[in-house]
N, CA, C and O atoms as a GROMACS GRO file, in nm:
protein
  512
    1UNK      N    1   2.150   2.225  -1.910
    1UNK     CA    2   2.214   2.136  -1.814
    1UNK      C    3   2.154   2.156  -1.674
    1UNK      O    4   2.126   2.057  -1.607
    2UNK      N    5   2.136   2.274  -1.631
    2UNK     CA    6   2.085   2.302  -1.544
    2UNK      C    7   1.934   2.272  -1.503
    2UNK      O    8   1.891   2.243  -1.391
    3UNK      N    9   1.857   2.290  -1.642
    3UNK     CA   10   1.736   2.228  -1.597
    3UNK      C   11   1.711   2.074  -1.604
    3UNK      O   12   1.606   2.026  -1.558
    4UNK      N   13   1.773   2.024  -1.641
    4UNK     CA   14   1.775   1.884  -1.652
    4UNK      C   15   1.841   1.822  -1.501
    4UNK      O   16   1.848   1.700  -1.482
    5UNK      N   17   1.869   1.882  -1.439
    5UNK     CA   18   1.973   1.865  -1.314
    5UNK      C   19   1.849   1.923  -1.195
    5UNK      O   20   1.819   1.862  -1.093
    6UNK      N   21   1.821   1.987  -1.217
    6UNK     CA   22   1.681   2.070  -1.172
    6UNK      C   23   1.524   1.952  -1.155
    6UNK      O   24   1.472   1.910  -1.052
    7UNK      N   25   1.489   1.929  -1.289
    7UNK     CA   26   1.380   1.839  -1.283
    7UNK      C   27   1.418   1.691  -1.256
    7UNK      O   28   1.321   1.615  -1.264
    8UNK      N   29   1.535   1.634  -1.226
    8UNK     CA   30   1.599   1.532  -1.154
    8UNK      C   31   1.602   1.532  -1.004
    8UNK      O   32   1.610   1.438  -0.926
    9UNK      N   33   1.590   1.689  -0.978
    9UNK     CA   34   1.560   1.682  -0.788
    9UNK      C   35   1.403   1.669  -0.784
    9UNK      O   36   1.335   1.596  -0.712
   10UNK      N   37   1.362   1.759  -0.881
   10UNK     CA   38   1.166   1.771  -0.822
   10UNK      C   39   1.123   1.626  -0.820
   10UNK      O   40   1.045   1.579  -0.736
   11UNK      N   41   1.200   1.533  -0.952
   11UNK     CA   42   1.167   1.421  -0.948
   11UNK      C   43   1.176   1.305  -0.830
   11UNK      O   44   1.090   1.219  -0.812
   12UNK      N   45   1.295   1.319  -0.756
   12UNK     CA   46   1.342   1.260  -0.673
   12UNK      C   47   1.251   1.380  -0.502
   12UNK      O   48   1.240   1.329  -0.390
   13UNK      N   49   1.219   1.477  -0.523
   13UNK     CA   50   1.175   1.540  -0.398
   13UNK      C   51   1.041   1.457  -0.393
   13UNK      O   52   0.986   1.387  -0.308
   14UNK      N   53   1.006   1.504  -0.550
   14UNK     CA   54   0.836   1.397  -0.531
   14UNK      C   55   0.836   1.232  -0.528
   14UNK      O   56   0.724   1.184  -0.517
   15UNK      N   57   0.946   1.139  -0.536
   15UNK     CA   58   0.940   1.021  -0.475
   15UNK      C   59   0.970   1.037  -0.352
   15UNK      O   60   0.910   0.954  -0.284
   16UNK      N   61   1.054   1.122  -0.276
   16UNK     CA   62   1.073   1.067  -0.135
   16UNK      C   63   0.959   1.139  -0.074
   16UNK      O   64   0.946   1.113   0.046
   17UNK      N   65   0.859   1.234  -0.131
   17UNK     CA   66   0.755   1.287  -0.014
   17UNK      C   67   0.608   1.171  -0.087
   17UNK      O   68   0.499   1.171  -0.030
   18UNK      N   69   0.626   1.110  -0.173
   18UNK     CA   70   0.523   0.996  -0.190
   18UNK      C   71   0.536   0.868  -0.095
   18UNK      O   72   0.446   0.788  -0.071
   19UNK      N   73   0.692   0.867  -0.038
   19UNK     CA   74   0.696   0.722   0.029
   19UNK      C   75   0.659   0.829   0.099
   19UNK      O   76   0.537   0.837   0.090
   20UNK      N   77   0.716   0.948   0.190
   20UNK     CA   78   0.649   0.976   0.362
   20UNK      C   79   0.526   1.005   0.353
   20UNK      O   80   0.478   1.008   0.466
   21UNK      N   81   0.422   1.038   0.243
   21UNK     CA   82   0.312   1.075   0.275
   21UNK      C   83   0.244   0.940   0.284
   21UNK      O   84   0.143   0.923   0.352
   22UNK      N   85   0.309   0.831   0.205
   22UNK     CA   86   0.205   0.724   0.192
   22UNK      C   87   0.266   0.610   0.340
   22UNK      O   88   0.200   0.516   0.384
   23UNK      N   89   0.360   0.639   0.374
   23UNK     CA   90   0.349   0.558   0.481
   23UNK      C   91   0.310   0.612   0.630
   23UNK      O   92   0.293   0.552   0.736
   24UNK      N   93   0.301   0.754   0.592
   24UNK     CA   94   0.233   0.799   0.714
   24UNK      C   95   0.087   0.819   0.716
   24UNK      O   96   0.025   0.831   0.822
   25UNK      N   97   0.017   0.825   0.569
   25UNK     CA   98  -0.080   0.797   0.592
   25UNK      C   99  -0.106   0.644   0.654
   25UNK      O  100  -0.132   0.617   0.771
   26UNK      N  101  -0.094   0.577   0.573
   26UNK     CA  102  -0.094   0.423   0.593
   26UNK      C  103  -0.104   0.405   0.775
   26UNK      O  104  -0.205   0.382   0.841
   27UNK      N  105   0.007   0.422   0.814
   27UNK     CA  106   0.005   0.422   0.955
   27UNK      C  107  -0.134   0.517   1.022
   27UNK      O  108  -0.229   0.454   1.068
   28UNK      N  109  -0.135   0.610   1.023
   28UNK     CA  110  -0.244   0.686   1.072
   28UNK      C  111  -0.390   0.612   1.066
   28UNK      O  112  -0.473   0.622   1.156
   29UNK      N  113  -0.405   0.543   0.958
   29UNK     CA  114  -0.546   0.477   0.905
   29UNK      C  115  -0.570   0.344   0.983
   29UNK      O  116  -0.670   0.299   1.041
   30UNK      N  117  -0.464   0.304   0.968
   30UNK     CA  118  -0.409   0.146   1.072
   30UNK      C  119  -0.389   0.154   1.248
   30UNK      O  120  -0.414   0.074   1.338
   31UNK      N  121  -0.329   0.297   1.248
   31UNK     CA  122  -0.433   0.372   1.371
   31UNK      C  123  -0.549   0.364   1.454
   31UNK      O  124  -0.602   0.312   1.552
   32UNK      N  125  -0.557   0.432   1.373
   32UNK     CA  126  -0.733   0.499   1.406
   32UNK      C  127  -0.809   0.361   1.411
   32UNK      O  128  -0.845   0.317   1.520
   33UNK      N  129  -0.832   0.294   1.295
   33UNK     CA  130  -0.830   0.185   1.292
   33UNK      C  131  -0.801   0.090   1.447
   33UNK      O  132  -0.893   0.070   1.525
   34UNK      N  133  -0.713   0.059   1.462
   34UNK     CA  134  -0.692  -0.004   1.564
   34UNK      C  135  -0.689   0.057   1.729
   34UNK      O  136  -0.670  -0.011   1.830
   35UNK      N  137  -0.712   0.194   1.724
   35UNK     CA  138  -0.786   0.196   1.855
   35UNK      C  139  -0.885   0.168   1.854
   35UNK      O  140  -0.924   0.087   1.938
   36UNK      N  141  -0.978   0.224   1.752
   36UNK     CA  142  -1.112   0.221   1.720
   36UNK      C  143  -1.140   0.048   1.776
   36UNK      O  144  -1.188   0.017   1.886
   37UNK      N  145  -1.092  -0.049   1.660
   37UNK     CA  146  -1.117  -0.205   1.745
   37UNK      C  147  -1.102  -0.204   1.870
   37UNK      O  148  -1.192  -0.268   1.925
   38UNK      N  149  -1.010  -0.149   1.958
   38UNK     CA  150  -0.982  -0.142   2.106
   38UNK      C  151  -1.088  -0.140   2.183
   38UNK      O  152  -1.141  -0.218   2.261
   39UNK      N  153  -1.113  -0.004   2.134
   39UNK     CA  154  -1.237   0.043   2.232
   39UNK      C  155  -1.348  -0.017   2.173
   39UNK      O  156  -1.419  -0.032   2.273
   40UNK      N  157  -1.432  -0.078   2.050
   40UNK     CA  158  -1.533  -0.132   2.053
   40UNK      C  159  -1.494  -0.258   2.090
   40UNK      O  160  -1.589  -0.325   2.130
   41UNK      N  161  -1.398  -0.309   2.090
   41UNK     CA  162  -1.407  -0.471   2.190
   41UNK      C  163  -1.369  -0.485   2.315
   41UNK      O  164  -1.359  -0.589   2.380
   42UNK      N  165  -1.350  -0.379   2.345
   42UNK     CA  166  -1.284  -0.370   2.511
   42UNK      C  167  -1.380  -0.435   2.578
   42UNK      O  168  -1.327  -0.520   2.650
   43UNK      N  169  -1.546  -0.435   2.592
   43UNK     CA  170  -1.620  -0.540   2.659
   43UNK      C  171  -1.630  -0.668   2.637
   43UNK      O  172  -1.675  -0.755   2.711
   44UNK      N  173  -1.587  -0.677   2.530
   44UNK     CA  174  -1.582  -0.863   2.473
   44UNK      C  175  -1.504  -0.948   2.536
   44UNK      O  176  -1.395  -0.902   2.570
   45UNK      N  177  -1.525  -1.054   2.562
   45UNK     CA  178  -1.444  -1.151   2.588
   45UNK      C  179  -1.345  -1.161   2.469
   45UNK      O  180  -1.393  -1.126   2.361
   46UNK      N  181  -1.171  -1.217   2.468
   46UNK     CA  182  -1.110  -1.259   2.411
   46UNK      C  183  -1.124  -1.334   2.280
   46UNK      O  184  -1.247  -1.344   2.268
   47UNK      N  185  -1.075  -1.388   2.184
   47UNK     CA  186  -1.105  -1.526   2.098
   47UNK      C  187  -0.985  -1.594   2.143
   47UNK      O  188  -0.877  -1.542   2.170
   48UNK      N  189  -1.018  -1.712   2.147
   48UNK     CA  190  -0.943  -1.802   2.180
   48UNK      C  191  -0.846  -1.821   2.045
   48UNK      O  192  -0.885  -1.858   1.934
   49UNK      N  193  -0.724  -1.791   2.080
   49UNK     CA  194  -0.645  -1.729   1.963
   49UNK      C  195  -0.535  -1.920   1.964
   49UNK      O  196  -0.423  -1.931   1.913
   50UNK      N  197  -0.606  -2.033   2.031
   50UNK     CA  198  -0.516  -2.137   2.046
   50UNK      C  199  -0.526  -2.264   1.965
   50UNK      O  200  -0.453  -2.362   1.955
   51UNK      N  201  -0.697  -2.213   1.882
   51UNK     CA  202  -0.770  -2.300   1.780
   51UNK      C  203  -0.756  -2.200   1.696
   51UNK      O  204  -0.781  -2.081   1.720
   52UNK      N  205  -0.707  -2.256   1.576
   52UNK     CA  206  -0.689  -2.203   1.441
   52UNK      C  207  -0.820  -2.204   1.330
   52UNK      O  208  -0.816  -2.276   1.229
   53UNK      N  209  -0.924  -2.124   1.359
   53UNK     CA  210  -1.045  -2.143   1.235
   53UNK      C  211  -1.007  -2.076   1.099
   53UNK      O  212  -0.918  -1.992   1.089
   54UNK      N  213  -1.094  -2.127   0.980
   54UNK     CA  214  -1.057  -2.019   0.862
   54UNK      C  215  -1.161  -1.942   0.906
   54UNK      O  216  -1.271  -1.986   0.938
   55UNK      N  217  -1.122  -1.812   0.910
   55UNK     CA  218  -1.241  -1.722   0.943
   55UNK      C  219  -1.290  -1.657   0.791
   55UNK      O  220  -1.252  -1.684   0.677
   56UNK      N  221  -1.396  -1.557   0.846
   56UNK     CA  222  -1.398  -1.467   0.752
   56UNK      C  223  -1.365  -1.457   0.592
   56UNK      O  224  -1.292  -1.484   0.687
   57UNK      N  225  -1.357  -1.454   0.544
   57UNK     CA  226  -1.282  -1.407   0.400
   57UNK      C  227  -1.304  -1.286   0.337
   57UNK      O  228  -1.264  -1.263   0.223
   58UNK      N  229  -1.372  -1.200   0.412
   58UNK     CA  230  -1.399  -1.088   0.344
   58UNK      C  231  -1.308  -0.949   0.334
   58UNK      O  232  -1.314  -0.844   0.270
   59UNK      N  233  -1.195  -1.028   0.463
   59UNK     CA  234  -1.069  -0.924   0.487
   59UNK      C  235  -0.946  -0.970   0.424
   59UNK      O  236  -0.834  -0.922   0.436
   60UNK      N  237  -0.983  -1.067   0.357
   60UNK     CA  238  -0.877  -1.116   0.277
   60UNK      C  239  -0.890  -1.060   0.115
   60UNK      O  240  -0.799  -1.102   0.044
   61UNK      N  241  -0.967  -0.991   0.062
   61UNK     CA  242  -0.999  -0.946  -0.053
   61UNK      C  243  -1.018  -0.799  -0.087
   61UNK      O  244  -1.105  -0.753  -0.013
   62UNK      N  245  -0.980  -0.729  -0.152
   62UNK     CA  246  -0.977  -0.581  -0.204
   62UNK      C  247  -1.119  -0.573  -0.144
   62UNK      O  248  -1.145  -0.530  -0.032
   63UNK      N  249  -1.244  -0.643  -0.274
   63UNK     CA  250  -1.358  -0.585  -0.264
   63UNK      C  251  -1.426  -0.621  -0.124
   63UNK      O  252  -1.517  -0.546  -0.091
   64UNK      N  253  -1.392  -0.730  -0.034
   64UNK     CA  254  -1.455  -0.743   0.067
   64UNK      C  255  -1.399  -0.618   0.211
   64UNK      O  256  -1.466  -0.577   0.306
   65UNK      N  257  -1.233  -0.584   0.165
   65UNK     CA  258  -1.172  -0.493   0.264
   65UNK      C  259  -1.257  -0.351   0.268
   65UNK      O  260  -1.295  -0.296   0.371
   66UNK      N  261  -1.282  -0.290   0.098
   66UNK     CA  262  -1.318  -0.214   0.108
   66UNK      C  263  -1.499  -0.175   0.106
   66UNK      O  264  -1.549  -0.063   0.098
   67UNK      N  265  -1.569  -0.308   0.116
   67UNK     CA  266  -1.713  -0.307   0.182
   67UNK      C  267  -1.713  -0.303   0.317
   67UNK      O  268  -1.800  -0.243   0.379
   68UNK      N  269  -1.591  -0.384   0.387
   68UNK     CA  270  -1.596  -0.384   0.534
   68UNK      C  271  -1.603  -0.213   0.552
   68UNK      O  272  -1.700  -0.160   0.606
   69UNK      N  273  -1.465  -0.118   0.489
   69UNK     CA  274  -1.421  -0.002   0.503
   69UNK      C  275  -1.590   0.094   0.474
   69UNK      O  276  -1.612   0.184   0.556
   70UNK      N  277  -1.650   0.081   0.410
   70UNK     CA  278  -1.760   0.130   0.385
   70UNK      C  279  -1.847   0.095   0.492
   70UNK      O  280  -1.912   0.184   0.547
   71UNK      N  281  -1.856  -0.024   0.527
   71UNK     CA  282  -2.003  -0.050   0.660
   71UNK      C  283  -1.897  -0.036   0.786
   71UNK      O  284  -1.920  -0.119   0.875
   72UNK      N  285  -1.792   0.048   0.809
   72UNK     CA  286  -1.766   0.136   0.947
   72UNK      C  287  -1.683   0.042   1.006
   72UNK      O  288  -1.665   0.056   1.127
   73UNK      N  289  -1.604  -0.088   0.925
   73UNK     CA  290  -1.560  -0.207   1.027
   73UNK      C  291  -1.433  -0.137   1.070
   73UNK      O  292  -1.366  -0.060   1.001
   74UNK      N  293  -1.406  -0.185   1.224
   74UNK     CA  294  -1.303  -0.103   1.245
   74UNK      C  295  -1.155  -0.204   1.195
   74UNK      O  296  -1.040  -0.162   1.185
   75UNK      N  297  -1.201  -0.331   1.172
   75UNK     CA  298  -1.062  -0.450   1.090
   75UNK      C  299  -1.048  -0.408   0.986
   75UNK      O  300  -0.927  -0.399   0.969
   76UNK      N  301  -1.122  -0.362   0.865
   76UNK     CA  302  -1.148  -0.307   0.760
   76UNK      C  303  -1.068  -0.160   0.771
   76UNK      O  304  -0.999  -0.128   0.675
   77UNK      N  305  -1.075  -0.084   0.869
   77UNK     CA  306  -1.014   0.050   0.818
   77UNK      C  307  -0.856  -0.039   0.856
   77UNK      O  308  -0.767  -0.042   0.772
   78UNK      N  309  -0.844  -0.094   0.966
   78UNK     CA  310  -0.645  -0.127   1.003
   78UNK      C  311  -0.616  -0.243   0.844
   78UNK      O  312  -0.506  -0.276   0.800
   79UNK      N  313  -0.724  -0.274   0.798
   79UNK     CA  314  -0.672  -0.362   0.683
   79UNK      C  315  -0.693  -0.264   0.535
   79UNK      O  316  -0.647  -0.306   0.429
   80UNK      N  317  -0.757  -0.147   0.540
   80UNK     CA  318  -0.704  -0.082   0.476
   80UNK      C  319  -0.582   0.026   0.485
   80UNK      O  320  -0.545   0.089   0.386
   81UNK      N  321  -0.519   0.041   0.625
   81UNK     CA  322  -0.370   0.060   0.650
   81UNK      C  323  -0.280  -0.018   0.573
   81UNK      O  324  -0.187   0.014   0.500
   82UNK      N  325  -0.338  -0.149   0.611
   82UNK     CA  326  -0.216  -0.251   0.546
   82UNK      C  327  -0.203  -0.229   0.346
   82UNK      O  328  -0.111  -0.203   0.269
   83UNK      N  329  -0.334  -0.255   0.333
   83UNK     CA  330  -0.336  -0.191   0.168
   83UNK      C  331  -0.234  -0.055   0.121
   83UNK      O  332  -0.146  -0.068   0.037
   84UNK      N  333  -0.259   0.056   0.180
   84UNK     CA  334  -0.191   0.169   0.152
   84UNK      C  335  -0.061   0.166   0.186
   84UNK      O  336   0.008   0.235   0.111
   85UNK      N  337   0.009   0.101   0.290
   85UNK     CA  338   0.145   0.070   0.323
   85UNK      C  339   0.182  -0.041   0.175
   85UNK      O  340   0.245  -0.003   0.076
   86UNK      N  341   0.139  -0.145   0.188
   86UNK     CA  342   0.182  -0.230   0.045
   86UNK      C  343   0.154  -0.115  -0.078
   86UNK      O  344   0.258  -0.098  -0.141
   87UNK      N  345   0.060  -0.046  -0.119
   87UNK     CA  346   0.067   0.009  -0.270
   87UNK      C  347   0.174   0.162  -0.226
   87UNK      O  348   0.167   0.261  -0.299
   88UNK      N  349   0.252   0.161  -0.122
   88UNK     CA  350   0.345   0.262  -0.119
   88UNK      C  351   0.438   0.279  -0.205
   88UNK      O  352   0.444   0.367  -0.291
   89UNK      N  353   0.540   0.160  -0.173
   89UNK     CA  354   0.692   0.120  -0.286
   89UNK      C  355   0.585   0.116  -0.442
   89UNK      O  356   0.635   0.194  -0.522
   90UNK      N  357   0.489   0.065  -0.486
   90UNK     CA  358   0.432   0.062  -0.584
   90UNK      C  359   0.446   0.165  -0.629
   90UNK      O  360   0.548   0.184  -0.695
   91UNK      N  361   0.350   0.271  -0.611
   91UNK     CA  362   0.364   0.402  -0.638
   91UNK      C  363   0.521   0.481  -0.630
   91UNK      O  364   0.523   0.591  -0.685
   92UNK      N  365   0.623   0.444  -0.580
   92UNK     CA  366   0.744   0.455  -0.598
   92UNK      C  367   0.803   0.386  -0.744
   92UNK      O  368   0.869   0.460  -0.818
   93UNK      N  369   0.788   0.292  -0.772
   93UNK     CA  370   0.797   0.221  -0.846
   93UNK      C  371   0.812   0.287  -0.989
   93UNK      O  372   0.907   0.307  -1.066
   94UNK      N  373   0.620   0.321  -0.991
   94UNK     CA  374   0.585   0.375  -1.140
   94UNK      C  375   0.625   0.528  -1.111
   94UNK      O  376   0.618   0.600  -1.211
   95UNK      N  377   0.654   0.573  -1.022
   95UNK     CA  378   0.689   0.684  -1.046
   95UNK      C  379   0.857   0.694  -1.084
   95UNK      O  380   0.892   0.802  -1.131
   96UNK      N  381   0.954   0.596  -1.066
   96UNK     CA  382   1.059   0.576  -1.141
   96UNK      C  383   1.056   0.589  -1.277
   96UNK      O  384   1.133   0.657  -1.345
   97UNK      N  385   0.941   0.503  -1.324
   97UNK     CA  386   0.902   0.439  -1.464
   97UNK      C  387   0.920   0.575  -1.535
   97UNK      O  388   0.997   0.607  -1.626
   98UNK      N  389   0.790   0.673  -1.443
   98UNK     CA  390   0.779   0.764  -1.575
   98UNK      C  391   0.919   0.859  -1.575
   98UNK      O  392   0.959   0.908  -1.681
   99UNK      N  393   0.984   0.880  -1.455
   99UNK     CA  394   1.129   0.946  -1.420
   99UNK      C  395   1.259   0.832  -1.577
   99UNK      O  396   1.317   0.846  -1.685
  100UNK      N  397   1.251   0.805  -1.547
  100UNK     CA  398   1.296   0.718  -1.657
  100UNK      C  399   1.278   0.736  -1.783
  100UNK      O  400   1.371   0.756  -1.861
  101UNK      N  401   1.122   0.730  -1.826
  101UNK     CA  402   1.090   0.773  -1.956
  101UNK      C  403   1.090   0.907  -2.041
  101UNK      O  404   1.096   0.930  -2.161
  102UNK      N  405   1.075   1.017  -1.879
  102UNK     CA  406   1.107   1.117  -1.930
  102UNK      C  407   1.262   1.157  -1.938
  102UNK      O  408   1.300   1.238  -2.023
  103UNK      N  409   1.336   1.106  -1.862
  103UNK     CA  410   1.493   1.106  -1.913
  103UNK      C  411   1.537   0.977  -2.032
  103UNK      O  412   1.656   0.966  -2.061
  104UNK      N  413   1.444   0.893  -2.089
  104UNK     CA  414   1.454   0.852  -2.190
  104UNK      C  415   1.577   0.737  -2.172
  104UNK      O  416   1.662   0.726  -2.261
  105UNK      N  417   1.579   0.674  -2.080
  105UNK     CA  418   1.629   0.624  -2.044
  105UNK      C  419   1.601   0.474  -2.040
  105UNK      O  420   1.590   0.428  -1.926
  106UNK      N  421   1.581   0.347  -2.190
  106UNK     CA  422   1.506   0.243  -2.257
  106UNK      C  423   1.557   0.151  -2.119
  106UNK      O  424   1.487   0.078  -2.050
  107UNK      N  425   1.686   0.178  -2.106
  107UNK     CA  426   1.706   0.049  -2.014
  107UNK      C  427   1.610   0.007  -1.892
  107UNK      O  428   1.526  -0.081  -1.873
  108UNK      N  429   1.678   0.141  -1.803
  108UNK     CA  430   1.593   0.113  -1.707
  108UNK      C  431   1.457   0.171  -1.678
  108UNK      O  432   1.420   0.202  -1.565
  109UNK      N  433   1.349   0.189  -1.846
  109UNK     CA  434   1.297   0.198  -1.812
  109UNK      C  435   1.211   0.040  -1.859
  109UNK      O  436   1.094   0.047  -1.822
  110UNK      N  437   1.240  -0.088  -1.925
  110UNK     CA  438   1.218  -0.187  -1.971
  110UNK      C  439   1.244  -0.321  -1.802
  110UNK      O  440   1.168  -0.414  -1.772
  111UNK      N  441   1.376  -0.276  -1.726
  111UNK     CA  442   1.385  -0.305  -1.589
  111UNK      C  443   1.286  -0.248  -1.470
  111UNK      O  444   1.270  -0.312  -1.366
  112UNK      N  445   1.210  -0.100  -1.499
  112UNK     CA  446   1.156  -0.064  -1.385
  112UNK      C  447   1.037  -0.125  -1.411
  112UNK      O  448   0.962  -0.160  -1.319
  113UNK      N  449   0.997  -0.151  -1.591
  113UNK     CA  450   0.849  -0.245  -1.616
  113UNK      C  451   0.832  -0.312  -1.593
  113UNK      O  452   0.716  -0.323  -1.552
  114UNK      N  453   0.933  -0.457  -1.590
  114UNK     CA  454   0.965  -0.630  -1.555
  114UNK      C  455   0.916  -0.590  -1.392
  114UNK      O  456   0.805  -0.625  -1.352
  115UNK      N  457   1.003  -0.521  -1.310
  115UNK     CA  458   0.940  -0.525  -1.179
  115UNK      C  459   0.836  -0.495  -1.124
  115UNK      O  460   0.784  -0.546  -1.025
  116UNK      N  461   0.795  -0.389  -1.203
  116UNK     CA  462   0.611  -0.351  -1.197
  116UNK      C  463   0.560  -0.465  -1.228
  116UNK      O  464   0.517  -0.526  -1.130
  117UNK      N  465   0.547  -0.522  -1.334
  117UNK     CA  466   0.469  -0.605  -1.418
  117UNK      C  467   0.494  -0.728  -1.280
  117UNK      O  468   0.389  -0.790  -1.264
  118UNK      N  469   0.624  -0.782  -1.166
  118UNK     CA  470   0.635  -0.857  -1.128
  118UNK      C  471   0.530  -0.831  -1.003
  118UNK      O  472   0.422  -0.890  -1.001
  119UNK      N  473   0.560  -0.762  -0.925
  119UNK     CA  474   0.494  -0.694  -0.834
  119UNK      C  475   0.351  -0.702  -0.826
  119UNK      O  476   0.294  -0.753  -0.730
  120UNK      N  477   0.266  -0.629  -0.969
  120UNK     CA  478   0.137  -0.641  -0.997
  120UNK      C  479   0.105  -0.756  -0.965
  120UNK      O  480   0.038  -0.792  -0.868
  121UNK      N  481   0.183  -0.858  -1.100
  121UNK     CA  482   0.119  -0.991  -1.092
  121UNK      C  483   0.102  -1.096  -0.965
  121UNK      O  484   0.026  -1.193  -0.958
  122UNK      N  485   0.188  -1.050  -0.874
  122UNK     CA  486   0.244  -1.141  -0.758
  122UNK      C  487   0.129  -1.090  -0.668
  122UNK      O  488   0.062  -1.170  -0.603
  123UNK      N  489   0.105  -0.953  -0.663
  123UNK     CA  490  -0.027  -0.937  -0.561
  123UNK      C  491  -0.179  -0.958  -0.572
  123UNK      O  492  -0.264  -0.972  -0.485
  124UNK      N  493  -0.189  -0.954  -0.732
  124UNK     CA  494  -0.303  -1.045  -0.763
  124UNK      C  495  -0.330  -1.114  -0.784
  124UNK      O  496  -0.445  -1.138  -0.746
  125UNK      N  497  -0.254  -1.226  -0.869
  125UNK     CA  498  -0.260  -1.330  -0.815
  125UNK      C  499  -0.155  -1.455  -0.760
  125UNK      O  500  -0.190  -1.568  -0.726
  126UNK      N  501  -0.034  -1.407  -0.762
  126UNK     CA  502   0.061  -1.457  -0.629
  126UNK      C  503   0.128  -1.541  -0.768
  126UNK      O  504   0.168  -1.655  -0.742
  127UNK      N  505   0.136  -1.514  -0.854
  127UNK     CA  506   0.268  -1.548  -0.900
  127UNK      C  507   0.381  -1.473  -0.869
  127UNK      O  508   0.391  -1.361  -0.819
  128UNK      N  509   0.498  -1.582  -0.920
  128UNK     CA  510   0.596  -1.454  -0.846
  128UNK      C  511   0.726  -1.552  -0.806
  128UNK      O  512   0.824  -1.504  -0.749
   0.00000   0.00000   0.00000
């Protein structure tokens, strides 16, 4: 009884230090990140933020975020902030799943799948 009461806290210690590690990383990256843009555009003129262009598309996509993140872009590291803040609750998520499975628990662990499975699908491709 006791250990079962026991590996129900480690379980629950290691979801709540997965959300603070992952949203403080997240933040830190989105950071750095965004001074970093600061100071390399601090000589630039503005964009005229009053005309709406489609820009870019390469920060709109996993593989283009994380080529930007590779060739040093400093939008690319604050848009890989934004990535690691969204796959936070995720990783909360499946870590229910397996908390669940190892307490054997069909219900909610068939409810914590439907919402994974919703989640997944909705961020790749926006069903939902």
């Amino acid at each position: 009884m006791e250990s079962s009461s026991n590996s129900k806290n480690n379980m629950n210690a290691l979801i709540g230090n997965t959300l603070r590690i992952g949203v403080f990383t997240a933040c830190l990256i989105a950071l750095i990140g965004g001074i970093w843009y600061l100071v390399a555009s601090s000589d630039s003129t503005l964009p005229d933020y009053s005309v709406f262009r489609k820009g870019d598309i390469s920060y709109t996509t996993f593989e283009g975020i994380f080529k930007s993140v590779l060739s040093c872009s400093a939008v690319g590291w604050v848009q890989l902030g934004v990535i690691v803040l969204m796959l936070t609750p995720v990783m909360r998520v499946m870590l229910s799943l397996v908390d669940f499975s190892i307490q054997r628990d069909w219900l909610y662990v068939v409810i914590t799948g439907i919402v994974l499975f919703v989640i997944i699908m909705n961020s790749l491709v926006g069903v939902g």
